[in-house]
C-alpha positions as a printed Julia matrix, in Angstrom:
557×3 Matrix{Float64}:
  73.93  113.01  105.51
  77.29  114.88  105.77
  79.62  113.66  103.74
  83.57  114.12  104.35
  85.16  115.8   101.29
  88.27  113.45  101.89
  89.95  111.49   98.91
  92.04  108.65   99.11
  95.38  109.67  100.4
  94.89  112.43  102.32
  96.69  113.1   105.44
  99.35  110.95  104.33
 101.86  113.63  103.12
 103.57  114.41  105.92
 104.49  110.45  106.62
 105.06  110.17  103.43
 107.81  112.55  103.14
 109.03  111.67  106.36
 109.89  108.32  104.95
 111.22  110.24  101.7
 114.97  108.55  101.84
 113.76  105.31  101.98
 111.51  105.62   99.06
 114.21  106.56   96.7
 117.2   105.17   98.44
 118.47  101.6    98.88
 120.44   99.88  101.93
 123.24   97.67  101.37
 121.46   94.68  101.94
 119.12   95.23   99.91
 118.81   92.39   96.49
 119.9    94.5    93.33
 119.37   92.31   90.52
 117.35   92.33   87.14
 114.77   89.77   87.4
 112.15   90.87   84.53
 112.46   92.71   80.65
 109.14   94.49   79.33
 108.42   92.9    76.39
 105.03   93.62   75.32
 106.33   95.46   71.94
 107.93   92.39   70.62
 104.87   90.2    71.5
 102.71   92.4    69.27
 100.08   92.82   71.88
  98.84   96.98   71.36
  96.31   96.89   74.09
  95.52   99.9    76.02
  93.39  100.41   78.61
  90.82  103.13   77.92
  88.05  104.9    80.33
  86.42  106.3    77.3
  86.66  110.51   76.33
  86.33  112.19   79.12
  86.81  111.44   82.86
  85.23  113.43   85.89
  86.71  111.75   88.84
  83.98  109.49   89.35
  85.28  106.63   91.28
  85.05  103.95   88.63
  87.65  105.35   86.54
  90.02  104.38   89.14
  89.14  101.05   89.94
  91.1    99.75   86.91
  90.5    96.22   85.22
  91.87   93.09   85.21
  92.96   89.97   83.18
  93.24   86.24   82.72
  95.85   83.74   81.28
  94.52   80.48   80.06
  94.8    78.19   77.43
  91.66   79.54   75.42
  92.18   77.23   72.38
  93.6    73.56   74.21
  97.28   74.26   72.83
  98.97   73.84   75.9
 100.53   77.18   76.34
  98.89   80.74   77.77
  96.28   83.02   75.83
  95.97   86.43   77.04
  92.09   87.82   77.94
  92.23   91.65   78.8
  89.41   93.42   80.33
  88.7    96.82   78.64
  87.09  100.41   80.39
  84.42  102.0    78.57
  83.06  106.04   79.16
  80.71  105.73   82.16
  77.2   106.98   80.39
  78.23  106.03   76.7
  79.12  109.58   75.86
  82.1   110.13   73.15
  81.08  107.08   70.4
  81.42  103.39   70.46
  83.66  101.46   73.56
  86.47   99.4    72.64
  85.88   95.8    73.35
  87.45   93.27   75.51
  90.56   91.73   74.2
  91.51   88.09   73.23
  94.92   86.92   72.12
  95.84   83.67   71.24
  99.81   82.85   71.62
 101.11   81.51   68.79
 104.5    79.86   70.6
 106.92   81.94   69.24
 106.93   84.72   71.38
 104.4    86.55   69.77
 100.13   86.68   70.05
  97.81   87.33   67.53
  94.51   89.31   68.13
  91.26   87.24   67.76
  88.82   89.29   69.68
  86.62   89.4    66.31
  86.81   86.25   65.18
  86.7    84.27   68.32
  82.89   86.34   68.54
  83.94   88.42   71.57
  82.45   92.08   71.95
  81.83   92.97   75.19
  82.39   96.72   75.53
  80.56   97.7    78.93
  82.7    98.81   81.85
  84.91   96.15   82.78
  86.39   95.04   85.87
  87.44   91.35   86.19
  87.39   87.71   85.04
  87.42   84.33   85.91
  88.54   81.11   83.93
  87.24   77.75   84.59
  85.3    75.16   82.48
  82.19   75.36   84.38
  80.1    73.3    81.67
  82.72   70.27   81.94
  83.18   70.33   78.57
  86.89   69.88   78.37
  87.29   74.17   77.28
  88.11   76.69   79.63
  85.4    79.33   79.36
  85.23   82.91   80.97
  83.46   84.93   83.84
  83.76   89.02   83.16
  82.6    90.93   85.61
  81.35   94.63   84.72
  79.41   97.91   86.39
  76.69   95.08   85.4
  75.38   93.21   83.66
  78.25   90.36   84.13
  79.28   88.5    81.09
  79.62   84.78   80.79
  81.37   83.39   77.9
  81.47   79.73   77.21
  83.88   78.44   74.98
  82.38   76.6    72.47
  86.02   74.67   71.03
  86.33   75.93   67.97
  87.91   79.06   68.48
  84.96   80.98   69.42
  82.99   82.11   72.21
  79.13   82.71   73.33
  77.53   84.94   76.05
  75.02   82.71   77.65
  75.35   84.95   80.78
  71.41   85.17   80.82
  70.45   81.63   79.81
  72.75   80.88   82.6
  71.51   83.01   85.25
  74.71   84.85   86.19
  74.38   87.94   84.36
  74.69   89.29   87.66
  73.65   93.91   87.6
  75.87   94.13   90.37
  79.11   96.25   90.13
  80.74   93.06   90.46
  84.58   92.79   90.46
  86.7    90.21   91.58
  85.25   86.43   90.79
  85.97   82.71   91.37
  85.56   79.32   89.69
  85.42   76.72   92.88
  83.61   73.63   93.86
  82.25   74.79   97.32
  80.36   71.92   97.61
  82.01   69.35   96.4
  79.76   67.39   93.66
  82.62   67.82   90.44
  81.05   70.86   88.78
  82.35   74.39   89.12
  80.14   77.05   90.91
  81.11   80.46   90.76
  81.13   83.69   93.56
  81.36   87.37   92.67
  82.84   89.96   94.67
  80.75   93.28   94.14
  81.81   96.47   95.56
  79.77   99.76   96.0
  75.88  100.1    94.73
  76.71  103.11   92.77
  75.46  105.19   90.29
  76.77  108.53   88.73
  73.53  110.33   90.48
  75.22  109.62   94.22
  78.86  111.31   93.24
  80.01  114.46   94.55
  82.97  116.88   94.54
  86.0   115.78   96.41
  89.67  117.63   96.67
  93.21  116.0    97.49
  95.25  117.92   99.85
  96.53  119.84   97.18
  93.22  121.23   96.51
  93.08  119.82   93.16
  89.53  117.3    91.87
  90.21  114.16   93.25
  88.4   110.77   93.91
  86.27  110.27   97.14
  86.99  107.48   99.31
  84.38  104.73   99.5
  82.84  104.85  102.39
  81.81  108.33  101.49
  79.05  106.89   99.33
  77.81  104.79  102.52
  76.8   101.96   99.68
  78.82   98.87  100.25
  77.26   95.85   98.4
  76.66   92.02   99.06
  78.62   89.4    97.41
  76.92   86.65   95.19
  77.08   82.86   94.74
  76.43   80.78   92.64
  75.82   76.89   92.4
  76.19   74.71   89.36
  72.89   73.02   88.13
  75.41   70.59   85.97
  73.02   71.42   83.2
  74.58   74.57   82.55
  72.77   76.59   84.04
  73.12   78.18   88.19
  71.54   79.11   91.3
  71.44   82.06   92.91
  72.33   81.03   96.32
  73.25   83.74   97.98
  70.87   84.23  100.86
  70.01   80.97  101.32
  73.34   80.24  102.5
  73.79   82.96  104.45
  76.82   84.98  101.83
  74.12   87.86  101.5
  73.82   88.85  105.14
  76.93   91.01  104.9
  78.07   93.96  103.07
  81.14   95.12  102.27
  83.42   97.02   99.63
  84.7    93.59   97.95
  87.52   93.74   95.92
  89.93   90.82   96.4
  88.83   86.93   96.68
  90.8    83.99   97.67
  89.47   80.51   98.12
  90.66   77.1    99.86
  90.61   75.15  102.83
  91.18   77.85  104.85
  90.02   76.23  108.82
  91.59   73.15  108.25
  88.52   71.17  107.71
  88.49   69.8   104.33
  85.93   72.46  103.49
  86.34   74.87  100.61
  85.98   78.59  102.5
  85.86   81.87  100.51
  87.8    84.87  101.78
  86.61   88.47  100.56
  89.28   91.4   100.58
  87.41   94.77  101.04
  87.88   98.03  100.75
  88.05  100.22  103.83
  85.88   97.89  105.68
  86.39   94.5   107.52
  87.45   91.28  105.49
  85.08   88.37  104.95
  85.97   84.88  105.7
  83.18   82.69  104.85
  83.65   79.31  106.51
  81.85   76.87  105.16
  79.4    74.93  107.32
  78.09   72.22  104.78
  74.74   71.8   103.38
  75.38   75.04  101.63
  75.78   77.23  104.44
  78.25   79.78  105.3
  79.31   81.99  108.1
  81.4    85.18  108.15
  84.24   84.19  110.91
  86.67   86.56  109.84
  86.95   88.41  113.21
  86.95   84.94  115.03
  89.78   83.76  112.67
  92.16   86.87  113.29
  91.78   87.9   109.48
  88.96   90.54  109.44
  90.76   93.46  110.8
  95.18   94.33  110.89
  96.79   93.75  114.26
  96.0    97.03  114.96
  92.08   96.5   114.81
  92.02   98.27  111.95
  89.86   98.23  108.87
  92.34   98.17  105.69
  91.93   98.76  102.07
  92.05   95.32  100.73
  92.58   95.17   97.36
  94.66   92.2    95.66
  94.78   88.6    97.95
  97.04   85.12   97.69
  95.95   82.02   99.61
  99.43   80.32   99.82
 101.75   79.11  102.09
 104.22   82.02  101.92
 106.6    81.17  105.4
 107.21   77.56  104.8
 105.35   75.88  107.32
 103.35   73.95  104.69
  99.7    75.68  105.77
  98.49   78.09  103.35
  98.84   81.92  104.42
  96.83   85.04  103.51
  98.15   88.32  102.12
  96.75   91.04  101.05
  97.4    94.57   99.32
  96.4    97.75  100.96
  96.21  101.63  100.65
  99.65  103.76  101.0
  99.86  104.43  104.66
  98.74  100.98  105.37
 101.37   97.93  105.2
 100.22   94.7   102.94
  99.09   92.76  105.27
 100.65   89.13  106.14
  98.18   86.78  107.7
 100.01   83.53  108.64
  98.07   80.36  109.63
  98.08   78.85  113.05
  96.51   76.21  114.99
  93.07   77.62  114.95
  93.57   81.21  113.62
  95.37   83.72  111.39
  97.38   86.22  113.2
  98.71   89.39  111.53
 103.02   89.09  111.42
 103.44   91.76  109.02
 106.09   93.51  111.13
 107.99   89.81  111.25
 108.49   90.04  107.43
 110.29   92.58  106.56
 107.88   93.83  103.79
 106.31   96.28  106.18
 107.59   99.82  105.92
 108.2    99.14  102.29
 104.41   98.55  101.36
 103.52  102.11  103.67
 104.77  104.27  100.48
 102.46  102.78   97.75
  98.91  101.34   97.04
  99.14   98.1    96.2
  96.72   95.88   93.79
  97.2    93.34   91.96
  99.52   90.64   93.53
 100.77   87.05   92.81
 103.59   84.59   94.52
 105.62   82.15   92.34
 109.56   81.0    92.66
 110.41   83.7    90.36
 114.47   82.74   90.88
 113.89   79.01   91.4
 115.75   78.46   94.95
 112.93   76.86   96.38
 110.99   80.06   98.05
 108.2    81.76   96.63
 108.94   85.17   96.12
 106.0    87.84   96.48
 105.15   90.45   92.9
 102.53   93.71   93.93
 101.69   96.13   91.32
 101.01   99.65   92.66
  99.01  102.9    91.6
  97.66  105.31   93.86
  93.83  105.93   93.91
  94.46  109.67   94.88
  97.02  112.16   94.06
  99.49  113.14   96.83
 103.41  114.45   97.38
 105.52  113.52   96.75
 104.66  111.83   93.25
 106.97  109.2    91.28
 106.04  110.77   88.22
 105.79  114.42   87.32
 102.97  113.08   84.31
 101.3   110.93   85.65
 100.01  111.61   89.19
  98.92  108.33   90.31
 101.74  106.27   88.74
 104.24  104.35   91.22
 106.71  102.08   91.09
 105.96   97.57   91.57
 107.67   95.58   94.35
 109.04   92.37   94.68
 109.67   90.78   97.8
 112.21   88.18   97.17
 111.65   84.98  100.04
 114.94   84.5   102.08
 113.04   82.12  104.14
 110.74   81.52  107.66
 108.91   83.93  106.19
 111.34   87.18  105.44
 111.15   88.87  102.33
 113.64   91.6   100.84
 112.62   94.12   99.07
 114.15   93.74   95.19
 115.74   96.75   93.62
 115.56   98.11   91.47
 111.66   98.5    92.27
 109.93   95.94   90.59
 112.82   94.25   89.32
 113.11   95.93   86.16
 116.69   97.32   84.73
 115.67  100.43   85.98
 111.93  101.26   88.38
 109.11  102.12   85.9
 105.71  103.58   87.23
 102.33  102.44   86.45
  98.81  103.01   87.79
  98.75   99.28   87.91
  95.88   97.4    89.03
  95.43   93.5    87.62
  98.0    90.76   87.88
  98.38   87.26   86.47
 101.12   84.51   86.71
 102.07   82.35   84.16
 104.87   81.39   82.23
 103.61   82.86   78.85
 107.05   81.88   76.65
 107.31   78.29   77.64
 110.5    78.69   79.63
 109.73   76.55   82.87
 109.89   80.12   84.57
 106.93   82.35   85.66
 106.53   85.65   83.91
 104.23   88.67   84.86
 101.22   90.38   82.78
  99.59   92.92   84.43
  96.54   95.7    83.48
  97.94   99.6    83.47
  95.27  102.06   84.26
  94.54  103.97   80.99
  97.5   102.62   79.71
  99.24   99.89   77.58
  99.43   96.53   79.03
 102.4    95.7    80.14
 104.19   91.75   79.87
 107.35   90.88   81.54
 109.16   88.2    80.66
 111.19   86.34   83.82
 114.92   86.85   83.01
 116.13   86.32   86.7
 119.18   84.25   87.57
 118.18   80.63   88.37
 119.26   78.94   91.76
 118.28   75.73   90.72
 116.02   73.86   88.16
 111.97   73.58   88.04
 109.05   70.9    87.91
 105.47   72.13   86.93
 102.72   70.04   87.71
  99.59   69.9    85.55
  96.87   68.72   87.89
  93.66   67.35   86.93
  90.32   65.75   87.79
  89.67   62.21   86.04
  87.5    63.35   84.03
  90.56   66.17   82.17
  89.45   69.01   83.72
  91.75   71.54   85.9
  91.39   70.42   89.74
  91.19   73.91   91.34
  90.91   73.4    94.97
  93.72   70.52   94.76
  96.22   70.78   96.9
 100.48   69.77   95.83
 103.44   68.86   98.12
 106.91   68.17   96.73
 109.48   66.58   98.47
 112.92   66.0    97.56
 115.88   65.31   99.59
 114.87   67.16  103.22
 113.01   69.6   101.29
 108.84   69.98  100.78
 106.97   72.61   99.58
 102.95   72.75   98.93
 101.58   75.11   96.45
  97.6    75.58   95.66
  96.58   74.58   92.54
  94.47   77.66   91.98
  93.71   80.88   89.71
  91.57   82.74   90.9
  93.46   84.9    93.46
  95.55   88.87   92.87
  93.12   91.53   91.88
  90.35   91.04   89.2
  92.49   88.44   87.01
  92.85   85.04   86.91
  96.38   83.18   86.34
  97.47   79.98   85.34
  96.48   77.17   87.93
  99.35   74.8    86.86
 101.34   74.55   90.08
 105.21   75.59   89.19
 108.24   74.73   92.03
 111.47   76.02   91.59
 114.4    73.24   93.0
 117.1    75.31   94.22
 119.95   73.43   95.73
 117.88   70.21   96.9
 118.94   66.71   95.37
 116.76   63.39   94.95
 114.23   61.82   93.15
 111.46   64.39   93.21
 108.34   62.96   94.58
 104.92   64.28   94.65
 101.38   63.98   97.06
  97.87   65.61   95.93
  95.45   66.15   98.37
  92.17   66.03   96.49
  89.46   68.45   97.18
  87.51   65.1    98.77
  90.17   64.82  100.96
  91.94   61.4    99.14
  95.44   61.58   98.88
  97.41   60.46   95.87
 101.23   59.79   95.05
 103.2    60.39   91.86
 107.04   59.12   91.73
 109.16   59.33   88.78
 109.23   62.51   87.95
 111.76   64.76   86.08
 112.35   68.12   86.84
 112.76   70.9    83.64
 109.04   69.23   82.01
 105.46   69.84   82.79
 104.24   67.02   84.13
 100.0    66.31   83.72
  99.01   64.55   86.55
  95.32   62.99   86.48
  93.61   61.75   89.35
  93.56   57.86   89.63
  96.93   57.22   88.17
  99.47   57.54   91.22
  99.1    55.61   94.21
């Protein structure tokens, strides 16, 4: 088979430059404010990123890892997990492991990777938090270039790989993952995104346009991969369900995953981002079957009928209408790509919101939407890092660094572009890749960690200027444990938002599933409906803004 010696960004030079001006100018309309402050020396995390001693342009290295923030040890504020690389065939001594910090609630984290019993040191991709044993501690999913990792918190600080007793130590090269109660019976099941089947015999050579080594584009390998699911025994252990209901009939180059109600039918669906190929939407059918309906449902392909490089994904409702939307990250060239719900289908209205032309000069990954400025609209965070080197570059050392977005919500669905880029005091450039959303300093505001490509981690702390106060809703199951799949409307005054109580969404990482609104300028008593994932609604009155509230099932009305 032929294979074309293209890497990821070629071609794409002379649009690039032709949109030069905008990439380093800004209009006068555009937001210029300081909404974040790097603060990662001060919090005493020193975790880099590392691919091991030597890299050859073999398409892992550029993958990047992810992250999660949880509450590891039942303190009620945000731990820190980091994913770590490792050399591809174990040459140059021993990998560093995978990273736990605990916060301490001063500002600062301590490093208990060693005695909390984690070493996991293969290739690492993702993770996924959840407490899939019901045991009242959230536990961990890693994915890796296989085997898969599964860590179950055993509540006293430490943590156990019972991956195999399990049955999820999936071989896969799995990345993205999810926690989620597809069908429905209290326990949490689990699905795995897995992207090429590769192995360092099937690389070859590729060149950028500059002639230099560069990565190859996936589809060169012709190797896309199955996903996998997973159902909860409730004994601790799972079952492979995959092509019994129907998930392992389709390949693709997943990357991204998303989960929720997504047809309106009180169904959990899954939604698979992939890489250079069509997206997945598996609709679920009940009695653990699913069916790909992504075409049908306007979300497989852009506007254009194109296949897109789907990377990062959020399930929210991002225009206001109060039905979830889907976005996802894409490949420079390619906008981000803004599904918004309708009656029956998605329908791409990218162009509609603003964030178009702005997303065509970078590669987006990992990606999250909170309230960032609390004035009641959720605002949109992509970190960016190219996946091939190409002109012009942001940064003279290091080629595939680039500059983070946010896209601050003006309403109906319009977003402005924040400068400068990524809302920093001045832009800074990362290869970034994983994102997660949580407010890590106990503010009431949401703050950003995300994973740098051979690089140091990188936390920023929320510092933007408030337009109004907060609520943050701690939603759970009557039995304690998080109610992922749950859905949350506020009202007050003539004002409602619904947010997803969910974690598992961006690229690779996993965020905080407690469901944060900011008030803005509404007035009133603040009033609040669940919609369980059964269906049965609940109301909670009485409510003061500026706490976190813990709402358990059975105790509204």
């Amino acid at each position: 088979m032929l294979h074309a010696q293209l890497a990821w960004g070629l071609g794409l030079f002379l649009l690039v430059a032709g949109c030069s001006d905008s990439a380093t100018s800004t209009s006068d309309d555009t937001p210029q404010q300081v909404w974040f402050e790097e603060i990662r020396e001060s919090t005493g995390i020193d975790f880099v990123h590392s691919l091991g001693s030597k890299q050859r342009f073999w398409i892992p290295e550029v993958t990047g890892s992810g992250l999660a923030l949880f509450d590891a040890d039942g303190d009620d504020d945000l731990d820190l997990f980091l994913v770590q690389g490792a050399d591809l065939i174990g040459e140059g001594g021993p990998t560093a492991s995978d990273e736990l910090w605990l916060n301490q609630g001063d500002g600062t984290f301590v490093n208990v990777t060693e005695s909390a019993g984690i070493t996991e040191s293969s290739f690492g991709m993702g993770c996924a938090a959840g407490d899939y044993d019901g045991d009242g501690d959230l536990d961990l999913y890693v994915t890796n270039m296989g085997p898969n990792v599964l860590l179950r918190n055993r509540g006293d600080g430490t943590f156990e790989n019972v991956a195999s007793e399990a049955g999820v130590d999936n071989k896969a090269w799995g990345t993205s993952a999810a926690f989620l109660d597809y069908d429905q019976d209290g326990d949490l099941d689990l699905f795995v995104a897995n992207y090429l089947r590769w192995s360092s015999a099937n690389e070859f050579p590729c060149k950028s346009k500059l002639g230099s080594p560069d990565y190859c584009h996936p589809n060169n390998f012709d190797s896309p991969d199955s996903d996998t699911l997973y159902e909860n025994q409730g004994d601790g252990t799972f079952r492979d369900v995959s092509s019994s209901s129907g998930i392992a009939e389709v390949f693709g180059n997943g990357l991204g995953v998303a989960w929720g109600d997504m047809t309106g039918d009180g169904r959990i669906d899954i939604y698979v981002a992939n890489d250079g190929m069509a997206n997945q939407l598996w609709v679920n059918q009940g009695a653990g079957k699913f069916l790909d309906q992504a075409l049908l449902k306007g979300c497989a392909l852009s506007g254009e009928g194109k296949a897109e490089a789907g990377m990062g994904v959020i399930f929210e409702d991002l225009n206001g209408d109060l039905k979830p939307d889907l976005f996802v990250t894409h490949l420079r060239a390619e906008t981000n790509t803004f599904y918004s719900s309708g009656r029956r289908r998605f329908s791409d209205d990218t162009r509609k919101t603003g964030m178009a032309q702005a997303s065509t000069l970078v590669t987006g990954f990992g990606t999250g939407a909170a309230d960032f400025d609390q004035d009641g609209l959720l605002d949109i965070y992509v970190t960016n890092g190219r996946v091939g080197d190409a002109m012009p570059r942001f940064s003279s050392e290091r080629p595939l660094a680039e500059p983070d977005q946010v896209f601050v919500g003006s309403g109906d669905g319009v977003y402005e572009e924040l400068r400068p880029r990524g809302g920093l005091a001045e832009d800074f450039f990362s290869v970034g890749r994983g994102v997660a959303l949580g407010d890590i300093d106990g503010d009431g505001d949401v703050d950003v960690v995300l994973q740098d490509n051979s690089a140091s981690v990188r936390i920023l702390r929320n510092v933007a200027p408030k337009a109004g106060g907060w609520i943050m809703l701690d939603v759970r199951t009557k039995n304690g444990t998080q109610a992922l799949g749950a859905q949350a409307k506020l009202t007050q005054g003539d004002r409602v938002q619904v947010r997803q109580v969910q974690s598992a969404e961006s690229y690779c990482s996993s965020s905080d599933p407690r469901v944060h609104f900011g008030l803005g300028t509404a007035s009133g008593d603040l009033q609040v409906e669940i919609t369980w994932l059964d269906g049965t609604q609940e109301n909670f009155d009485g409510l003061t803004e500026g706490q976190v509230h813990r709402i358990m099932r059975g105790q509204g009305r």
